[in-house]
The first five atom37 places (N, CA, C, CB, O) and aatype in JSON, in Angstrom:
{
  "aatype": [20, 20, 20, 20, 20, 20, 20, 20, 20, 20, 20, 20, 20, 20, 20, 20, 20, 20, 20, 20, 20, 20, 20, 20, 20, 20, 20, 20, 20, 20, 20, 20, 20, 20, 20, 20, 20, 20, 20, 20, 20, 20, 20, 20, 20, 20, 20, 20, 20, 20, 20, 20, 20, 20, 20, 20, 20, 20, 20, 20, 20, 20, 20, 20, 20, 20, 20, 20, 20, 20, 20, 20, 20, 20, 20, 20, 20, 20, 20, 20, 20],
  "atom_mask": [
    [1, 1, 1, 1, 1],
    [1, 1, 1, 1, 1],
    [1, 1, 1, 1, 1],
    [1, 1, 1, 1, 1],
    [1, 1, 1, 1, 1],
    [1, 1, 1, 1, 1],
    [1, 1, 1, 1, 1],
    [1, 1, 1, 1, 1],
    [1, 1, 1, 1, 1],
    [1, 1, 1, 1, 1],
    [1, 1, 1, 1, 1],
    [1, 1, 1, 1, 1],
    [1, 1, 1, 1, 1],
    [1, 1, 1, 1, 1],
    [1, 1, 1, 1, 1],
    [1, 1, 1, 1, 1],
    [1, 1, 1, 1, 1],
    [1, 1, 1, 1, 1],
    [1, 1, 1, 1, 1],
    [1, 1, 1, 1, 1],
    [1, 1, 1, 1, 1],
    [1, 1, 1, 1, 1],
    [1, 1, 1, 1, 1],
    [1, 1, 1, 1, 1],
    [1, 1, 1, 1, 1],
    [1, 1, 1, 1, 1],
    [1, 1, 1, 1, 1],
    [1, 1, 1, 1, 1],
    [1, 1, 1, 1, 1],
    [1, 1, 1, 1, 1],
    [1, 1, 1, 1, 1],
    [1, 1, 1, 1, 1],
    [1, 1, 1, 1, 1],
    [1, 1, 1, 1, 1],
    [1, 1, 1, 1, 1],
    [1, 1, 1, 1, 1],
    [1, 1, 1, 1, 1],
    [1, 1, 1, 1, 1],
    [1, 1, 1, 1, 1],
    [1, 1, 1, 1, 1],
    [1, 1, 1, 1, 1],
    [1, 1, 1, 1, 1],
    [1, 1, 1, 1, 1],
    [1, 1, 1, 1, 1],
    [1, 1, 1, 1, 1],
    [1, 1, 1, 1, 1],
    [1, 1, 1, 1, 1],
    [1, 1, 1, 1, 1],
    [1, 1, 1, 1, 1],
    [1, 1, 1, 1, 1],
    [1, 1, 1, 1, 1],
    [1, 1, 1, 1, 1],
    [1, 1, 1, 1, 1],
    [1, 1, 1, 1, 1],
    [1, 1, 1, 1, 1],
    [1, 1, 1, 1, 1],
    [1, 1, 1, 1, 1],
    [1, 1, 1, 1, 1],
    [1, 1, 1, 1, 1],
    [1, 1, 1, 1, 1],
    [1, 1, 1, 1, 1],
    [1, 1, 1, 1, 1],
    [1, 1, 1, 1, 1],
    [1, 1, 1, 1, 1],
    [1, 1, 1, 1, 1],
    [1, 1, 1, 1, 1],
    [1, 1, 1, 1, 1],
    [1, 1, 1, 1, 1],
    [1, 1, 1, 1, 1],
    [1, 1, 1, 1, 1],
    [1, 1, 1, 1, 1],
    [1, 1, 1, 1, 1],
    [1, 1, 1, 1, 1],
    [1, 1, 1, 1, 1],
    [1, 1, 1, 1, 1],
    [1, 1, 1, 1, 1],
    [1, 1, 1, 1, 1],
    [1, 1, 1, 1, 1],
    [1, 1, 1, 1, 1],
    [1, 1, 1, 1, 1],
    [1, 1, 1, 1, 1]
  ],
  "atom_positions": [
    [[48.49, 120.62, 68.75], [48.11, 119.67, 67.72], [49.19, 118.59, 67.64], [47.92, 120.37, 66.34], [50.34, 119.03, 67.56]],
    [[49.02, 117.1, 67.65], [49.44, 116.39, 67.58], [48.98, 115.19, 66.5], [49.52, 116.35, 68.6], [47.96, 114.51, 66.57]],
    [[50.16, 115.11, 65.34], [49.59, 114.23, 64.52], [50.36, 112.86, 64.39], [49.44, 114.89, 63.26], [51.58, 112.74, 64.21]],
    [[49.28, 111.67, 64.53], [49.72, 110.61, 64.29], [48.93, 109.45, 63.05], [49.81, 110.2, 65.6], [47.82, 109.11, 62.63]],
    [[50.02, 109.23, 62.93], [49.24, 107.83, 61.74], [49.3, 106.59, 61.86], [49.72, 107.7, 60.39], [50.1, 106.12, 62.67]],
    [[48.46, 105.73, 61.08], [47.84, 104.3, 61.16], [48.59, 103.46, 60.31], [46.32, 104.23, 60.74], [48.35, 102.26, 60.14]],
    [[49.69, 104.21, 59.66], [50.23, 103.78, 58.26], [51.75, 103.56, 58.7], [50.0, 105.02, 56.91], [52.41, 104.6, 58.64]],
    [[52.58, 102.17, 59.23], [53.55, 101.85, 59.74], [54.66, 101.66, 58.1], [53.15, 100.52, 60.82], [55.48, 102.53, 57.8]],
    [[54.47, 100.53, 57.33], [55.12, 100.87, 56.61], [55.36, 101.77, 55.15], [55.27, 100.13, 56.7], [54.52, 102.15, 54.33]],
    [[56.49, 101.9, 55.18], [56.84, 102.72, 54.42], [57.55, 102.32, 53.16], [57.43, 103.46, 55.1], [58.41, 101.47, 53.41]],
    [[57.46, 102.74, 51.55], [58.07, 102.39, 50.85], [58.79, 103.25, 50.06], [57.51, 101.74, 50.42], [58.47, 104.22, 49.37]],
    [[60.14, 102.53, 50.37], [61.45, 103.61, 50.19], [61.45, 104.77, 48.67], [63.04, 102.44, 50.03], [61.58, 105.99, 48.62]],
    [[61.26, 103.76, 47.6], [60.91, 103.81, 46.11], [59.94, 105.07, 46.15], [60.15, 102.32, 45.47], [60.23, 106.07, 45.5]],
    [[58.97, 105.01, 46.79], [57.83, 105.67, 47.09], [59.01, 107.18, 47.02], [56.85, 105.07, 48.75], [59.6, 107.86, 46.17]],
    [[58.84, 107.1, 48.59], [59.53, 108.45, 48.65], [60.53, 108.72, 48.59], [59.44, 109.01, 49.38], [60.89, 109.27, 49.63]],
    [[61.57, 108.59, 47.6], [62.2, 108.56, 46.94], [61.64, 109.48, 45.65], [62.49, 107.35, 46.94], [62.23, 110.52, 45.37]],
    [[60.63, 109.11, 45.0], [59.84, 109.66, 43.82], [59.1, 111.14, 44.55], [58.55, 108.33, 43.2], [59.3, 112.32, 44.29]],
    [[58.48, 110.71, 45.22], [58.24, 112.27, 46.4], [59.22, 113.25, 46.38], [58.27, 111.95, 48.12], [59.27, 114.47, 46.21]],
    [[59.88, 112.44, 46.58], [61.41, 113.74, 47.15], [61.77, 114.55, 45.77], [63.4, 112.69, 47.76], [62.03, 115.75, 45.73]],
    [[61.74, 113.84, 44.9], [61.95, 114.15, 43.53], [60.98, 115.38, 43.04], [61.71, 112.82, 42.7], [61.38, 116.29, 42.32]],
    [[59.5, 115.26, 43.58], [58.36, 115.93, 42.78], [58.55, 117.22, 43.93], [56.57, 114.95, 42.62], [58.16, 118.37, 43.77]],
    [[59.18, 116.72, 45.0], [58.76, 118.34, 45.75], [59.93, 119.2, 46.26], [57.77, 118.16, 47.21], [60.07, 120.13, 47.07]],
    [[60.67, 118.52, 45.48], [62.0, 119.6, 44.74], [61.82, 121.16, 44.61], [62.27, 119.17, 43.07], [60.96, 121.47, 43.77]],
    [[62.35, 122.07, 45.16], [61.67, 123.55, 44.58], [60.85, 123.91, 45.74], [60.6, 123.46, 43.06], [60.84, 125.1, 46.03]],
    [[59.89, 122.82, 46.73], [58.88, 123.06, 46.77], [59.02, 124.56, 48.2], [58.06, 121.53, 46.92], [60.13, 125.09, 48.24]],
    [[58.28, 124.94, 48.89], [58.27, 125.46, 49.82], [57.77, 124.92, 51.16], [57.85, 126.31, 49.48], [58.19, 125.19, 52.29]],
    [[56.91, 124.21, 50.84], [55.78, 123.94, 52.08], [54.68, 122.69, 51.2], [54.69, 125.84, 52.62], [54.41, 122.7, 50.0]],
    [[54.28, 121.83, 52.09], [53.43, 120.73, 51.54], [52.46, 120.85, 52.92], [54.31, 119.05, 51.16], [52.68, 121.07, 54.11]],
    [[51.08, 120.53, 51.99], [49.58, 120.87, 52.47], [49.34, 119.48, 52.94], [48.38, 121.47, 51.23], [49.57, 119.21, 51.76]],
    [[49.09, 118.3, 53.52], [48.14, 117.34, 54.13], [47.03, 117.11, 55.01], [48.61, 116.82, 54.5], [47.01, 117.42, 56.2]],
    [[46.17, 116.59, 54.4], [45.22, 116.31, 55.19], [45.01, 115.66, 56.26], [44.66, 116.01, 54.74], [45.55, 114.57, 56.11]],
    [[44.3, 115.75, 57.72], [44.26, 115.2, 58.96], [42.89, 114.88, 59.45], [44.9, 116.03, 59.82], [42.13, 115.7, 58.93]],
    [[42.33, 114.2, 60.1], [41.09, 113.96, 60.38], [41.47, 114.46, 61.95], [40.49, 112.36, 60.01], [42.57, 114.26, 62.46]],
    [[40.22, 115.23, 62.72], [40.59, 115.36, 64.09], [39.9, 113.97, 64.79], [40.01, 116.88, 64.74], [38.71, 113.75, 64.53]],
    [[40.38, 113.36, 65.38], [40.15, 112.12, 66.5], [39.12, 112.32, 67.31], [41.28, 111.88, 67.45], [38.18, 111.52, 67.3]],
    [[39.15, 113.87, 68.5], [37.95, 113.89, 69.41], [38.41, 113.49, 70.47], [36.81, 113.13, 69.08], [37.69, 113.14, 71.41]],
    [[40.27, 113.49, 70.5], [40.9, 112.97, 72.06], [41.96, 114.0, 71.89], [41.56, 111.09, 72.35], [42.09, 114.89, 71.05]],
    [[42.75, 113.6, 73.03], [43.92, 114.31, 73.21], [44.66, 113.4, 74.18], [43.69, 115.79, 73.71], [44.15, 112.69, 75.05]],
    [[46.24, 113.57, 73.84], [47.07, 113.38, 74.42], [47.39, 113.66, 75.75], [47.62, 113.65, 73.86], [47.01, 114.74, 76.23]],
    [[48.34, 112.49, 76.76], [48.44, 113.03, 78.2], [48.69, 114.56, 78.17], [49.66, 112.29, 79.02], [47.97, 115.15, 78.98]],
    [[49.65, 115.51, 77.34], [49.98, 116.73, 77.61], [48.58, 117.38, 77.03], [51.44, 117.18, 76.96], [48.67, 118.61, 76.96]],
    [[47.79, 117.05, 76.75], [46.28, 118.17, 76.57], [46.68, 118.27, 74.96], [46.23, 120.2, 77.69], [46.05, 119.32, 74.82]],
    [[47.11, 118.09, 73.93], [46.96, 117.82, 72.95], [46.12, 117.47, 72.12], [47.41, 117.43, 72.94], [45.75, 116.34, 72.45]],
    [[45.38, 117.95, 70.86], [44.11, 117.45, 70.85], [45.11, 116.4, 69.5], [42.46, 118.75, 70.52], [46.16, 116.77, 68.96]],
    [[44.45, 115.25, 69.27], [45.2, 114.44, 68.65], [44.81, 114.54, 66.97], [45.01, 113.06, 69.34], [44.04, 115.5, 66.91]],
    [[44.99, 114.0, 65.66], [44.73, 114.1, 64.5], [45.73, 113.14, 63.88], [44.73, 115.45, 64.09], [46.93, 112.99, 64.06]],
    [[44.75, 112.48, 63.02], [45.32, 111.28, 62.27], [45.51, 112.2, 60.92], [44.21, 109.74, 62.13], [44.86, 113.17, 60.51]],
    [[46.83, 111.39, 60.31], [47.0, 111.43, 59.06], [46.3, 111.29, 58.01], [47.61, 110.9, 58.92], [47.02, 110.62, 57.27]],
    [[45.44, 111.48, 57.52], [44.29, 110.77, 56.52], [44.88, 110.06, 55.21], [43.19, 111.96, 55.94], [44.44, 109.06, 54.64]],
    [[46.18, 110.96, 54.82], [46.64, 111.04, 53.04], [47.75, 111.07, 53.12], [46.26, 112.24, 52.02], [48.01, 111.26, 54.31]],
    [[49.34, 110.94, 52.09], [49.96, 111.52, 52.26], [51.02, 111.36, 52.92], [49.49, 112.06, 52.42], [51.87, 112.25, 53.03]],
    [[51.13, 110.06, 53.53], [52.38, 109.72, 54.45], [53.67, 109.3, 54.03], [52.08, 108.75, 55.24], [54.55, 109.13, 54.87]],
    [[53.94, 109.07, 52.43], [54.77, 108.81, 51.88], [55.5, 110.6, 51.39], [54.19, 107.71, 50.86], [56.69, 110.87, 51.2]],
    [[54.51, 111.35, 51.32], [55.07, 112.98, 50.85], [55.54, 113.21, 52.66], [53.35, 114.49, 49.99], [56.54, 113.88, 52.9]],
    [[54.89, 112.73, 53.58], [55.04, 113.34, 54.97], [56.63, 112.77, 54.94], [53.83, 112.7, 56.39], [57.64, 113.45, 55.09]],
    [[56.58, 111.83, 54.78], [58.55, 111.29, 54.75], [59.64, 112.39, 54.14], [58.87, 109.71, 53.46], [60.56, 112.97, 54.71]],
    [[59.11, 112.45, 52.57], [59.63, 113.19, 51.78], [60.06, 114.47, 52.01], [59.01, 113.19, 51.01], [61.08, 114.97, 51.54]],
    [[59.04, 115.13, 52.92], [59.51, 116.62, 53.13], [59.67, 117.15, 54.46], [58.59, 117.53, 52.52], [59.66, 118.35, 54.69]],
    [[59.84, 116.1, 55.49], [60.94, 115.78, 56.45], [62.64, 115.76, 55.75], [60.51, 114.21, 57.07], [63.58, 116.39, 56.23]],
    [[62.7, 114.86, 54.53], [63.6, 114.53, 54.31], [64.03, 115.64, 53.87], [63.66, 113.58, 53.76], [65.26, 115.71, 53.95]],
    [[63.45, 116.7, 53.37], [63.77, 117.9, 52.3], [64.03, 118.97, 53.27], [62.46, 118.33, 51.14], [64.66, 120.0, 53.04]],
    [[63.38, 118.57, 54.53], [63.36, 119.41, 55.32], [61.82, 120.81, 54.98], [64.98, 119.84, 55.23], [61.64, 122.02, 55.08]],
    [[61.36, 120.03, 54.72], [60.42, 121.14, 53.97], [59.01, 121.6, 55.26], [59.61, 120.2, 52.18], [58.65, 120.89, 56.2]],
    [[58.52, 122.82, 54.92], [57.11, 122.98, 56.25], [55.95, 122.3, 55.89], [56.45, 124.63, 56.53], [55.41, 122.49, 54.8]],
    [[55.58, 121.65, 56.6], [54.1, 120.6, 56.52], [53.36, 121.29, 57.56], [54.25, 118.71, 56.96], [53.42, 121.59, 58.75]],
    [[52.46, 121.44, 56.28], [51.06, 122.32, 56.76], [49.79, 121.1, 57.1], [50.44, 123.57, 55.19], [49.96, 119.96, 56.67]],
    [[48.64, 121.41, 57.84], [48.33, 120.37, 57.98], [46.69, 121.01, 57.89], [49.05, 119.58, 59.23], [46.3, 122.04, 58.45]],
    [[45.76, 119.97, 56.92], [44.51, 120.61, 56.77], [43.59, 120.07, 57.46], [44.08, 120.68, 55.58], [43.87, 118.88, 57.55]],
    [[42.65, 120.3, 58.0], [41.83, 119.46, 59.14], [40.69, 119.33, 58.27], [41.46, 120.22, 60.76], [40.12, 120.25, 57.67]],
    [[40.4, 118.04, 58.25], [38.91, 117.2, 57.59], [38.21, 116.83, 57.84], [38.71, 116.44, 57.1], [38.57, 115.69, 58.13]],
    [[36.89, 116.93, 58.05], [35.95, 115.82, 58.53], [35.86, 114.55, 57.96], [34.75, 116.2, 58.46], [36.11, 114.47, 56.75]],
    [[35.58, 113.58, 58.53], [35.74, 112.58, 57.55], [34.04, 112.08, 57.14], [36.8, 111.27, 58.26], [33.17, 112.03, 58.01]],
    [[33.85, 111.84, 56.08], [32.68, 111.3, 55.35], [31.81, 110.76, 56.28], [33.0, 110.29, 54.34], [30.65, 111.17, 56.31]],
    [[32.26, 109.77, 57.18], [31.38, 108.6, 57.89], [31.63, 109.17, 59.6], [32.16, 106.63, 57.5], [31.66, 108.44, 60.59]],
    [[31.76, 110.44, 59.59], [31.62, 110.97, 60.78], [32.4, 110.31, 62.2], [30.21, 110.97, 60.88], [32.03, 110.57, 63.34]],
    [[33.39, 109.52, 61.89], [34.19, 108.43, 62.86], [34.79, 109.64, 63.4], [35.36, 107.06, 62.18], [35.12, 110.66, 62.79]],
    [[34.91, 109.28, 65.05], [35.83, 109.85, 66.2], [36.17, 108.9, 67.1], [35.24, 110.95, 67.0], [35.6, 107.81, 67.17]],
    [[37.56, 109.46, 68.15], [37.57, 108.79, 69.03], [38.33, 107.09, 68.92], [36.25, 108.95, 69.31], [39.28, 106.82, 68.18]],
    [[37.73, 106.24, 69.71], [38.26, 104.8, 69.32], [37.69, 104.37, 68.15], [37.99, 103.7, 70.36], [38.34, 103.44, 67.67]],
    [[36.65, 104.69, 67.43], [35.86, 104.06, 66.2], [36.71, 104.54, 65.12], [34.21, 104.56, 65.99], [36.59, 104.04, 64.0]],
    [[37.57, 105.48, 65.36], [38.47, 106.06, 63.97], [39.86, 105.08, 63.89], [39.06, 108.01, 64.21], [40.69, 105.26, 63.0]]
  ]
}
């Protein structure tokens, strides 16, 4: 599993306030849409859907990011996602 996102910047303030709320925490849950490709190494790929400002945050915390797989509403895969 390989996850990437569509969401380049980032705002510091943001997670900053993240880091704050998941204090204590153990592990943070995010959601992923699967793509319907994979990477040169056979990887099947998955976008970020939600969440990329907590994804900073608990890197920063060092924390385990769990990752939930979604369909998405409008059924997009592939290059259309």
């Amino acid at each position: 599993m390989r996850v990437i996102t569509s969401q380049h910047y980032r705002d510091y303030d943001i997670i900053t306030k993240k880091i704050e709320q998941l204090k204590g925490a153990a592990k943070v849950t995010l959601p992923v849409y699967h793509t319907g490709m994979k990477n040169e190494q056979g990887q099947d790929l998955y976008i970020l859907a939600d969440g990329h400002h907590t994804y900073e945050a608990a890197m920063e915390l060092g924390l385990e990011v769990e990752f939930e797989i979604k369909k998405r509403p409008d059924g997009l895969v592939g290059e259309e996602l």
